[in-house]
mmCIF entry with sequence, helices, sheets and N, C-alpha, C, O atoms, coordinates in Angstrom:
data_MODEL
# 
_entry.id   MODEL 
# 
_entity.id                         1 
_entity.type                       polymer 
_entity.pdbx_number_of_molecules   1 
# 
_entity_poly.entity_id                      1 
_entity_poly.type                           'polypeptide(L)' 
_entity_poly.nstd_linkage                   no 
_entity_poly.nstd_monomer                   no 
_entity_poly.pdbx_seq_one_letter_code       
;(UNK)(UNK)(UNK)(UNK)(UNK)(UNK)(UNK)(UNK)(UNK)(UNK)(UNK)(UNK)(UNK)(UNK)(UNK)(UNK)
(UNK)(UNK)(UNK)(UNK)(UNK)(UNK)(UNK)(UNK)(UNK)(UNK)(UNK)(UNK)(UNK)(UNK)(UNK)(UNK)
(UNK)(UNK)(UNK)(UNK)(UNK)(UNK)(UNK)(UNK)(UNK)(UNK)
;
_entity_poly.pdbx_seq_one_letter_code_can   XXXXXXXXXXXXXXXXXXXXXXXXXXXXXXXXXXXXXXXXXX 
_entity_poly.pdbx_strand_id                 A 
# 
loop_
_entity_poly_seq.entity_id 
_entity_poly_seq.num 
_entity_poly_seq.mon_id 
_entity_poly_seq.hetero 
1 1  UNK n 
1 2  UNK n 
1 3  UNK n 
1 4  UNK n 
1 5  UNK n 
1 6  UNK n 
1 7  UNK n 
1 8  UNK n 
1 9  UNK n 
1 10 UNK n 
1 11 UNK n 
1 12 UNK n 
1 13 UNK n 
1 14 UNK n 
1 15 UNK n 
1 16 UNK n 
1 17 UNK n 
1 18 UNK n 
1 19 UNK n 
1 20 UNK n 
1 21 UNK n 
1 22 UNK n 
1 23 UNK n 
1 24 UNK n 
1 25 UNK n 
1 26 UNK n 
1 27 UNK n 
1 28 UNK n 
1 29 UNK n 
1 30 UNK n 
1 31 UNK n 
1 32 UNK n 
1 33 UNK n 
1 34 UNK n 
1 35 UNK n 
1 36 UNK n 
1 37 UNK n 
1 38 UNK n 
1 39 UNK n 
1 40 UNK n 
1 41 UNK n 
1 42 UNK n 
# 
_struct_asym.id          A 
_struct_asym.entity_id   1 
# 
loop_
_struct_conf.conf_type_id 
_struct_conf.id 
_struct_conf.pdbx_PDB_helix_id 
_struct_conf.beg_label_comp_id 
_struct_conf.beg_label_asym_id 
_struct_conf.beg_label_seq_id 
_struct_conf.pdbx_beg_PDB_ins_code 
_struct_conf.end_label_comp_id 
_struct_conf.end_label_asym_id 
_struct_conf.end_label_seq_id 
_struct_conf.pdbx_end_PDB_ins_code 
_struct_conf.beg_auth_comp_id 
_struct_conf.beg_auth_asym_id 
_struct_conf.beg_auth_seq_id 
_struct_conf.end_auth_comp_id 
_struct_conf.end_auth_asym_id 
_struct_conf.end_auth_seq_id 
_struct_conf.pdbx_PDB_helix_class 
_struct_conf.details 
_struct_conf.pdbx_PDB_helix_length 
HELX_P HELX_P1 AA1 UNK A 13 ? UNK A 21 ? UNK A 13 UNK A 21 1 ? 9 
HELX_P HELX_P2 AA2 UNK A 28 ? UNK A 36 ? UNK A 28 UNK A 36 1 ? 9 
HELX_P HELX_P3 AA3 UNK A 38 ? UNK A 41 ? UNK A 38 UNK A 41 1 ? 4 
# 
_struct_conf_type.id          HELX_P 
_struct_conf_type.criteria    ? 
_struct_conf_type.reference   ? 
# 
loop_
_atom_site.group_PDB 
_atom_site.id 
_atom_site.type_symbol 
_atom_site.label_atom_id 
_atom_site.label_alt_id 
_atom_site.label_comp_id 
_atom_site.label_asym_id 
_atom_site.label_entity_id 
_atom_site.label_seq_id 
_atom_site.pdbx_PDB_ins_code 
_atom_site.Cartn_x 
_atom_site.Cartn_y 
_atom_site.Cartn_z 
_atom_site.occupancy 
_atom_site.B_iso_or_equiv 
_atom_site.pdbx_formal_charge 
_atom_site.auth_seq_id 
_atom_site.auth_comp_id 
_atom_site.auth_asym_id 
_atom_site.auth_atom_id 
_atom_site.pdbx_PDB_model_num 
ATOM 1   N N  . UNK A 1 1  ? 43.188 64.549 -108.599 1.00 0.00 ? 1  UNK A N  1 
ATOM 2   C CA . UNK A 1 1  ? 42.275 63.433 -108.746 1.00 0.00 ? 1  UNK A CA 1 
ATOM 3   C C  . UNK A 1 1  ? 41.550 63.226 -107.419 1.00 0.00 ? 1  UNK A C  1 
ATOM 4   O O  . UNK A 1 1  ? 42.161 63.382 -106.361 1.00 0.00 ? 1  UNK A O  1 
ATOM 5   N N  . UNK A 1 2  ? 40.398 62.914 -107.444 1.00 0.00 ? 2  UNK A N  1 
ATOM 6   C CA . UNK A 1 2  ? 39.841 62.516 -106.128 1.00 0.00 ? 2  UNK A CA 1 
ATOM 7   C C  . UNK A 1 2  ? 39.774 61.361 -105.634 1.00 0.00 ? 2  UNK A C  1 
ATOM 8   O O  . UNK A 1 2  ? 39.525 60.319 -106.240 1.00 0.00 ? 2  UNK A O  1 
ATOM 9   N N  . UNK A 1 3  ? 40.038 61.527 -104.286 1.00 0.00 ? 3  UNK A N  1 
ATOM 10  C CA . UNK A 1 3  ? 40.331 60.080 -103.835 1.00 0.00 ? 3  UNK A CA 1 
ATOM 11  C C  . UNK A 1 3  ? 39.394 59.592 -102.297 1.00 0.00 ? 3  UNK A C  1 
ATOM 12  O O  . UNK A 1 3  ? 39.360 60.291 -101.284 1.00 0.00 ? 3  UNK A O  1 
ATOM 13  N N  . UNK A 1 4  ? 38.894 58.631 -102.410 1.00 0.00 ? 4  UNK A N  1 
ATOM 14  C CA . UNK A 1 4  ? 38.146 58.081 -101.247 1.00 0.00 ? 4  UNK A CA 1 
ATOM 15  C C  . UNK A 1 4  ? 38.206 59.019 -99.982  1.00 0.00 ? 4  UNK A C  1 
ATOM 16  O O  . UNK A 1 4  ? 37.192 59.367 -99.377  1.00 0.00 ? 4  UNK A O  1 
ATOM 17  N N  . UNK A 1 5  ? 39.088 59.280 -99.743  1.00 0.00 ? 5  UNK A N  1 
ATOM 18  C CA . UNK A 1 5  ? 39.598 59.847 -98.557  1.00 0.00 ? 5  UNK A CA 1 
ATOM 19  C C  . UNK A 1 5  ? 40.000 61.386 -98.678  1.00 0.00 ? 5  UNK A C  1 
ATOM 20  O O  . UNK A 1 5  ? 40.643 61.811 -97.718  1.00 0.00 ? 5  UNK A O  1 
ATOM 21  N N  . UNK A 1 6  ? 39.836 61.927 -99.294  1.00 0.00 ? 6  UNK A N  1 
ATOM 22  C CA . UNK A 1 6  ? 40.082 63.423 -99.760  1.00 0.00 ? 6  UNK A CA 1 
ATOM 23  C C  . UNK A 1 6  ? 39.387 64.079 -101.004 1.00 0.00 ? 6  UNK A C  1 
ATOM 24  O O  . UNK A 1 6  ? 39.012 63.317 -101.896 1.00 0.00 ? 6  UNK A O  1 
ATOM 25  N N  . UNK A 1 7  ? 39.233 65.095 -101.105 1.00 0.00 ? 7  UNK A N  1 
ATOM 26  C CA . UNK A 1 7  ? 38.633 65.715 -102.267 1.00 0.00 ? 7  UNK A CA 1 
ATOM 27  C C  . UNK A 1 7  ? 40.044 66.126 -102.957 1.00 0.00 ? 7  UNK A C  1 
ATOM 28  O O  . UNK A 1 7  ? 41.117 66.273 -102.371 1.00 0.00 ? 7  UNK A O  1 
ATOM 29  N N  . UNK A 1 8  ? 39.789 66.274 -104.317 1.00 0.00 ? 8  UNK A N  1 
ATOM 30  C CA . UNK A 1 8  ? 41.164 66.587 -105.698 1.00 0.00 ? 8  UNK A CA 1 
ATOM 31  C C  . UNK A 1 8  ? 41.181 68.078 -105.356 1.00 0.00 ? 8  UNK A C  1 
ATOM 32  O O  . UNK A 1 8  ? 40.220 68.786 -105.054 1.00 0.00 ? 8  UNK A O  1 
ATOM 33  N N  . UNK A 1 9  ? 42.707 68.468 -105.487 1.00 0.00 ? 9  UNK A N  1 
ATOM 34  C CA . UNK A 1 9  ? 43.003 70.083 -105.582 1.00 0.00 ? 9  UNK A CA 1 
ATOM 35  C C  . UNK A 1 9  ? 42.439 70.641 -106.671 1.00 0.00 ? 9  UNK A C  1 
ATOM 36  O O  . UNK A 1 9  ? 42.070 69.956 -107.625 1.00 0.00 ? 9  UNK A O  1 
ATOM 37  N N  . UNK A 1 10 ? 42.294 72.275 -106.610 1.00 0.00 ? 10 UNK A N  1 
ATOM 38  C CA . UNK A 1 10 ? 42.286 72.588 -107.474 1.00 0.00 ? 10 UNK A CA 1 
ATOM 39  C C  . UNK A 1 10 ? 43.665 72.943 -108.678 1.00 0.00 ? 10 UNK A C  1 
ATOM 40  O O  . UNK A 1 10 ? 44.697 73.194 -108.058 1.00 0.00 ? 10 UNK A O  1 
ATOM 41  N N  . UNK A 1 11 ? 43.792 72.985 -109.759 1.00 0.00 ? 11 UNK A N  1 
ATOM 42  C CA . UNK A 1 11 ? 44.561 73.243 -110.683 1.00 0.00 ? 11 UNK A CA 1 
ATOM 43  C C  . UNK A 1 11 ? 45.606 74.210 -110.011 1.00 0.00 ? 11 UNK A C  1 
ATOM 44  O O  . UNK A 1 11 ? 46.783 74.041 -110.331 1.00 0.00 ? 11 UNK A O  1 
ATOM 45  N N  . UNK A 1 12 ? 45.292 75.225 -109.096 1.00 0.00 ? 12 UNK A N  1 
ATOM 46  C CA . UNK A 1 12 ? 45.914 76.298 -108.453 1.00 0.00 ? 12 UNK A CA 1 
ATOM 47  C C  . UNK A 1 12 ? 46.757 76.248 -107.874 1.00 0.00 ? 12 UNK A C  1 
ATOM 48  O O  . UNK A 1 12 ? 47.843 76.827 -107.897 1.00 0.00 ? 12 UNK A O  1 
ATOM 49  N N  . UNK A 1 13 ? 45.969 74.934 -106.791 1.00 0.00 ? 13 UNK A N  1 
ATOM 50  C CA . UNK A 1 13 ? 46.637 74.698 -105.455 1.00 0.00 ? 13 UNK A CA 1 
ATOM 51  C C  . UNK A 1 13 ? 47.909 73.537 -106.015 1.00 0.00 ? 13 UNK A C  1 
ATOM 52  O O  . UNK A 1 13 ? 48.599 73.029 -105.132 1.00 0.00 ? 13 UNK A O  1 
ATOM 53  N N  . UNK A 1 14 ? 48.170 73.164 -107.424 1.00 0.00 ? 14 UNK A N  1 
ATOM 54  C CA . UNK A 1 14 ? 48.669 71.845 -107.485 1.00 0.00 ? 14 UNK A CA 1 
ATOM 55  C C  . UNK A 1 14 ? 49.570 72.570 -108.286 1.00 0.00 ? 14 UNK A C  1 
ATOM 56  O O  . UNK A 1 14 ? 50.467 71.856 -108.736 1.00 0.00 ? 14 UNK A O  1 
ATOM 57  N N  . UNK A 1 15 ? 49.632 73.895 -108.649 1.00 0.00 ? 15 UNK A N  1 
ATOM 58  C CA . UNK A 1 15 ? 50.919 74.577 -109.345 1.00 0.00 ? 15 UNK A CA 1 
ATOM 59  C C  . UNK A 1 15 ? 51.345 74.935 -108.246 1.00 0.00 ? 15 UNK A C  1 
ATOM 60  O O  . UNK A 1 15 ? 52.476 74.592 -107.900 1.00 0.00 ? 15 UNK A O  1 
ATOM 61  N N  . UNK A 1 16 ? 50.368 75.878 -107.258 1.00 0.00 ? 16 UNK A N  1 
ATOM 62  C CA . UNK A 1 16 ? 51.242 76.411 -105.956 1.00 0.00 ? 16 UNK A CA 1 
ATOM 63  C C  . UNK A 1 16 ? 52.244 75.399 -105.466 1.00 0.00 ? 16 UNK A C  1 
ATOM 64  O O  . UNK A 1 16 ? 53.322 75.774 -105.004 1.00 0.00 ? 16 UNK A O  1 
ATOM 65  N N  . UNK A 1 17 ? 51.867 73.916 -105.567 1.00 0.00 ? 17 UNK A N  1 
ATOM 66  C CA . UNK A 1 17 ? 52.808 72.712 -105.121 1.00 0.00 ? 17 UNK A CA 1 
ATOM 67  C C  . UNK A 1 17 ? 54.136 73.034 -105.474 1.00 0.00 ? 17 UNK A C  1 
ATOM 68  O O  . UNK A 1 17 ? 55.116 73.495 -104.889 1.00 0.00 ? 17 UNK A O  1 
ATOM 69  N N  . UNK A 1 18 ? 53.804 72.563 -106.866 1.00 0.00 ? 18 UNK A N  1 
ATOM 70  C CA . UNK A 1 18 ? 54.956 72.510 -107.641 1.00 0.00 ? 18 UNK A CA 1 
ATOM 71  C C  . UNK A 1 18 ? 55.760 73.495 -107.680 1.00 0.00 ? 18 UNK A C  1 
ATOM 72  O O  . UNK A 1 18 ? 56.913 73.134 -107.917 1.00 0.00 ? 18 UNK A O  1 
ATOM 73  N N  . UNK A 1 19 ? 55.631 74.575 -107.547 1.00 0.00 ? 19 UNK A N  1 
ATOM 74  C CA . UNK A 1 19 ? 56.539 75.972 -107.522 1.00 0.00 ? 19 UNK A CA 1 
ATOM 75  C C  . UNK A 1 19 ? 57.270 75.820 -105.970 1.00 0.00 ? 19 UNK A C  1 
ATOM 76  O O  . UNK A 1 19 ? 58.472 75.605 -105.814 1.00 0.00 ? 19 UNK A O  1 
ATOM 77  N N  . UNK A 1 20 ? 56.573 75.933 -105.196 1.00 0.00 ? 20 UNK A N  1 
ATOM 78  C CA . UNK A 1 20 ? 56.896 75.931 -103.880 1.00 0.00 ? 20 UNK A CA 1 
ATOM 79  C C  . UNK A 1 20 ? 57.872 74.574 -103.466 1.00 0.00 ? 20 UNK A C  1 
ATOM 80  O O  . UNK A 1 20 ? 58.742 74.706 -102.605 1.00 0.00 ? 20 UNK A O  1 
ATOM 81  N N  . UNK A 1 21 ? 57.628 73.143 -104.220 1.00 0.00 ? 21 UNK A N  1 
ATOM 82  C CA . UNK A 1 21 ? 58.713 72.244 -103.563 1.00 0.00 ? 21 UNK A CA 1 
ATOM 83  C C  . UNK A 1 21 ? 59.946 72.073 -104.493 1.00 0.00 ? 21 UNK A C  1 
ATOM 84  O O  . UNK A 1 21 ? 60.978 71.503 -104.140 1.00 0.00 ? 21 UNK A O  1 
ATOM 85  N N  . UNK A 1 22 ? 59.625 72.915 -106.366 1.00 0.00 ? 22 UNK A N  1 
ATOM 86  C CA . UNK A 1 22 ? 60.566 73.083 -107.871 1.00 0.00 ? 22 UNK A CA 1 
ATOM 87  C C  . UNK A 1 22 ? 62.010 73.306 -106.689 1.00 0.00 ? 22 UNK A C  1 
ATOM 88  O O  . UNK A 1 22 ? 62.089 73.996 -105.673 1.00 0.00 ? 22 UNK A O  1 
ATOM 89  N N  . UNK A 1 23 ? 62.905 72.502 -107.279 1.00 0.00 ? 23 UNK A N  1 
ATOM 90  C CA . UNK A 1 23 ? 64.498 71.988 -106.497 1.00 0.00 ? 23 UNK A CA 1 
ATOM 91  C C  . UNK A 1 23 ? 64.394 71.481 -105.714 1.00 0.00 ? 23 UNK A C  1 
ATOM 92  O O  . UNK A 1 23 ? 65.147 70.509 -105.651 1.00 0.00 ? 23 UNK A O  1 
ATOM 93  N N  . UNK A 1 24 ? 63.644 71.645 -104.788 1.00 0.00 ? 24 UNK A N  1 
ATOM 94  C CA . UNK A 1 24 ? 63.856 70.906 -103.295 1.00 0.00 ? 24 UNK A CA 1 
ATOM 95  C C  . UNK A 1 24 ? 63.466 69.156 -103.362 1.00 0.00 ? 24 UNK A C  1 
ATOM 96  O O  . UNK A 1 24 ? 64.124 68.304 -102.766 1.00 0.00 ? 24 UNK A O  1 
ATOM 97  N N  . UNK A 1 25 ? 62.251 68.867 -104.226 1.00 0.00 ? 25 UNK A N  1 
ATOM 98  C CA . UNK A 1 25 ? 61.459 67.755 -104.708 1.00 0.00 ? 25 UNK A CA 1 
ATOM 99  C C  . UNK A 1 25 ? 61.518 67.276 -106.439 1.00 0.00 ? 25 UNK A C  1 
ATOM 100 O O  . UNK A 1 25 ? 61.921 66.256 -106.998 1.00 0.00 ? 25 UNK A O  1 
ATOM 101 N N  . UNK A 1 26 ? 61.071 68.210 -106.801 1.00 0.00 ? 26 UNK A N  1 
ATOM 102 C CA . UNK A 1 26 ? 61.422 68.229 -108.585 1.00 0.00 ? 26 UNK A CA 1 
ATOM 103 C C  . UNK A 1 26 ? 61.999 68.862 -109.223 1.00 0.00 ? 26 UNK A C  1 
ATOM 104 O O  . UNK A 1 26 ? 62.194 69.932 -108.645 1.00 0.00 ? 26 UNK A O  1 
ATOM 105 N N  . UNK A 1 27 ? 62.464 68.832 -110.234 1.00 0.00 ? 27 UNK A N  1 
ATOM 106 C CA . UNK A 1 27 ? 63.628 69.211 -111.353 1.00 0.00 ? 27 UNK A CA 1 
ATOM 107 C C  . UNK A 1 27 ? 63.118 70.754 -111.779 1.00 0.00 ? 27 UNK A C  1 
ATOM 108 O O  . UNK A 1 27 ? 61.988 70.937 -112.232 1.00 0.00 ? 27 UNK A O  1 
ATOM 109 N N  . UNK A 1 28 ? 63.789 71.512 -111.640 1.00 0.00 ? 28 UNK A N  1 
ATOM 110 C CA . UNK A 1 28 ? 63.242 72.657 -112.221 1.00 0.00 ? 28 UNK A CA 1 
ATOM 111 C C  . UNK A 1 28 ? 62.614 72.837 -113.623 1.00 0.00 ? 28 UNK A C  1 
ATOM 112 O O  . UNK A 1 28 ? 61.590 73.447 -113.930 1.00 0.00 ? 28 UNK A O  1 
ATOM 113 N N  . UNK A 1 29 ? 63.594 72.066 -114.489 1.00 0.00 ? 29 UNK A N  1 
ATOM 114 C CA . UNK A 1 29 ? 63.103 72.632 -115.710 1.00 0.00 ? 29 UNK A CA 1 
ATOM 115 C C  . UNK A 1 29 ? 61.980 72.000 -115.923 1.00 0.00 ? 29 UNK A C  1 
ATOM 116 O O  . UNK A 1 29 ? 61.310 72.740 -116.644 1.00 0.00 ? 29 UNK A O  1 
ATOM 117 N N  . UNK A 1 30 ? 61.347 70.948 -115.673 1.00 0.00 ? 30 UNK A N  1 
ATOM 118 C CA . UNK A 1 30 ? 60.508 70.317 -115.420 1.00 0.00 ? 30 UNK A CA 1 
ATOM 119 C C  . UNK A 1 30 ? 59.126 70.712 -114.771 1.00 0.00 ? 30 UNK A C  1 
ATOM 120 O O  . UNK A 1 30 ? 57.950 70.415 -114.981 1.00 0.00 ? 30 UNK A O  1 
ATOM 121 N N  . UNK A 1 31 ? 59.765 71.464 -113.946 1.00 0.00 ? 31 UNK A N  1 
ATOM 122 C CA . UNK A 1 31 ? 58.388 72.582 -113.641 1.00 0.00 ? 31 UNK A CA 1 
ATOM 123 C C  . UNK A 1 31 ? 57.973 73.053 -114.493 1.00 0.00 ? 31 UNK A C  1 
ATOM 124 O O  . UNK A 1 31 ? 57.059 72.672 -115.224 1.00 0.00 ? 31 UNK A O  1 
ATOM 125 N N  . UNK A 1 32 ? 58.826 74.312 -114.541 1.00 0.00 ? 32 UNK A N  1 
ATOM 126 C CA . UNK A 1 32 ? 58.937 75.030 -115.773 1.00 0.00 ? 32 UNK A CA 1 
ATOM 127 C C  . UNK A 1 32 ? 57.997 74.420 -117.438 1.00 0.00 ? 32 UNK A C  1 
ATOM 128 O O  . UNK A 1 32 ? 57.301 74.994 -118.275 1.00 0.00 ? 32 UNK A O  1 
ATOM 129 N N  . UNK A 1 33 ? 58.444 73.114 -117.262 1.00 0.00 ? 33 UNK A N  1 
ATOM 130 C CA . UNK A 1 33 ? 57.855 72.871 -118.742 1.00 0.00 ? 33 UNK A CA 1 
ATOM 131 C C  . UNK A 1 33 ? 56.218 72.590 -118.312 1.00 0.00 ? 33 UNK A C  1 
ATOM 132 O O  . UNK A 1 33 ? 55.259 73.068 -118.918 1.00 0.00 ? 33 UNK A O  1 
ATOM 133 N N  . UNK A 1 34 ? 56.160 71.916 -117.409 1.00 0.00 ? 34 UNK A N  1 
ATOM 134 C CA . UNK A 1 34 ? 54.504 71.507 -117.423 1.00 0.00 ? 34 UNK A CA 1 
ATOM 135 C C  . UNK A 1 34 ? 54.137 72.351 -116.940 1.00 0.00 ? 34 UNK A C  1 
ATOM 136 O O  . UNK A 1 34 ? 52.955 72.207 -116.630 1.00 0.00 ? 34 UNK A O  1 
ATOM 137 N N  . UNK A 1 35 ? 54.635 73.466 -116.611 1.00 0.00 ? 35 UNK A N  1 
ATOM 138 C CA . UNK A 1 35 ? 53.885 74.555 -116.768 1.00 0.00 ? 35 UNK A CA 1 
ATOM 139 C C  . UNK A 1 35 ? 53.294 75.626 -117.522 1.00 0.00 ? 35 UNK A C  1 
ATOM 140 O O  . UNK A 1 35 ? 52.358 76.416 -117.394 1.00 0.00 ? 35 UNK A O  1 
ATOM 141 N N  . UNK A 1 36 ? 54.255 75.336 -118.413 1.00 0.00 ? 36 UNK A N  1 
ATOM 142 C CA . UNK A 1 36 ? 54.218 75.849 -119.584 1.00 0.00 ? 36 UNK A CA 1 
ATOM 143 C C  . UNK A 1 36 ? 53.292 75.088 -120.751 1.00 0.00 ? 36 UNK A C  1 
ATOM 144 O O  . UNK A 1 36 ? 52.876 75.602 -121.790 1.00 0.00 ? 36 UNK A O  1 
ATOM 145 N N  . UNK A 1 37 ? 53.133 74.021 -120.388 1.00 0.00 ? 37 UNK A N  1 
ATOM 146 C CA . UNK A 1 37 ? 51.880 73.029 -121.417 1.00 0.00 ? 37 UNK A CA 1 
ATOM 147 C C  . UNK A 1 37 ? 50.678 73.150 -120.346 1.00 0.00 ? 37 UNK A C  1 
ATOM 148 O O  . UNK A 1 37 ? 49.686 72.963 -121.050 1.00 0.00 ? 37 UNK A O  1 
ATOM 149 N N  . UNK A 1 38 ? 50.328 73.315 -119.317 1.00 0.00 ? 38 UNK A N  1 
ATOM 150 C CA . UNK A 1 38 ? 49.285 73.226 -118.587 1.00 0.00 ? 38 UNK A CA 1 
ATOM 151 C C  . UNK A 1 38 ? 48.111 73.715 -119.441 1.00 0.00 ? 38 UNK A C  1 
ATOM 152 O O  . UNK A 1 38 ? 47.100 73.015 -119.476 1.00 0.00 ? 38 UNK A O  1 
ATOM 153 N N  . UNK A 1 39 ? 48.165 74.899 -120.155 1.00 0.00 ? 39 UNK A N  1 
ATOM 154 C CA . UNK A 1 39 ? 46.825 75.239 -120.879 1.00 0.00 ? 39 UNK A CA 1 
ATOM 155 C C  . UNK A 1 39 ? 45.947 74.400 -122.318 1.00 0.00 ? 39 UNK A C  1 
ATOM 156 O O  . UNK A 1 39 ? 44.824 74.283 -122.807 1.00 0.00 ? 39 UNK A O  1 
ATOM 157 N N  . UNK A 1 40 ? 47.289 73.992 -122.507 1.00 0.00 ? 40 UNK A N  1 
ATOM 158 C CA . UNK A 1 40 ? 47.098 72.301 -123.558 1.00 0.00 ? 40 UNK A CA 1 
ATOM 159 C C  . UNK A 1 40 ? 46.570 71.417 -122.863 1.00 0.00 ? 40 UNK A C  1 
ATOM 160 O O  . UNK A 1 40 ? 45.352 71.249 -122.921 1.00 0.00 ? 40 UNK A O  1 
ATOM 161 N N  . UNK A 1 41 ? 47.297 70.721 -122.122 1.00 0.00 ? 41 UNK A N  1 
ATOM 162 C CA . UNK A 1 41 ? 46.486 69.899 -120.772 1.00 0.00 ? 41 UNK A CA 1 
ATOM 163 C C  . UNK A 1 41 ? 44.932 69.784 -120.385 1.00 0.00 ? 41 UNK A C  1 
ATOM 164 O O  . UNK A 1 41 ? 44.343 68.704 -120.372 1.00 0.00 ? 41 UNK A O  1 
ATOM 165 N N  . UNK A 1 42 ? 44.496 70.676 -120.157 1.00 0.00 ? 42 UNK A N  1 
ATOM 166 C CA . UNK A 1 42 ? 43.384 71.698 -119.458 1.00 0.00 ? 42 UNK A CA 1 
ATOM 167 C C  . UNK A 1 42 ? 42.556 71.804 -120.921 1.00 0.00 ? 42 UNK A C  1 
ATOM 168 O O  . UNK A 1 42 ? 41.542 72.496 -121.008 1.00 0.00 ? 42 UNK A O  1 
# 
């Protein structure tokens, strides 16, 4: 989302997130799933 103070990621950069912090920050399977609906989403 874009915000006053920054421009919004792209879709890319906001899975790269999620993969890269999946256990450390969020639930794996949880990754896993919205990742798996992302093209529904979209």
């Amino acid at each position: 989302m874009v915000r006053p103070y920054k421009p919004a990621w792209p879709v890319e950069r906001a899975v790269e997130f999620l993969r890269e912090y999946t256990s450390k920050h969020f639930n794996q399977r949880l990754v896993v799933l919205i990742i798996e609906q992302l093209p529904a989403v979209l």
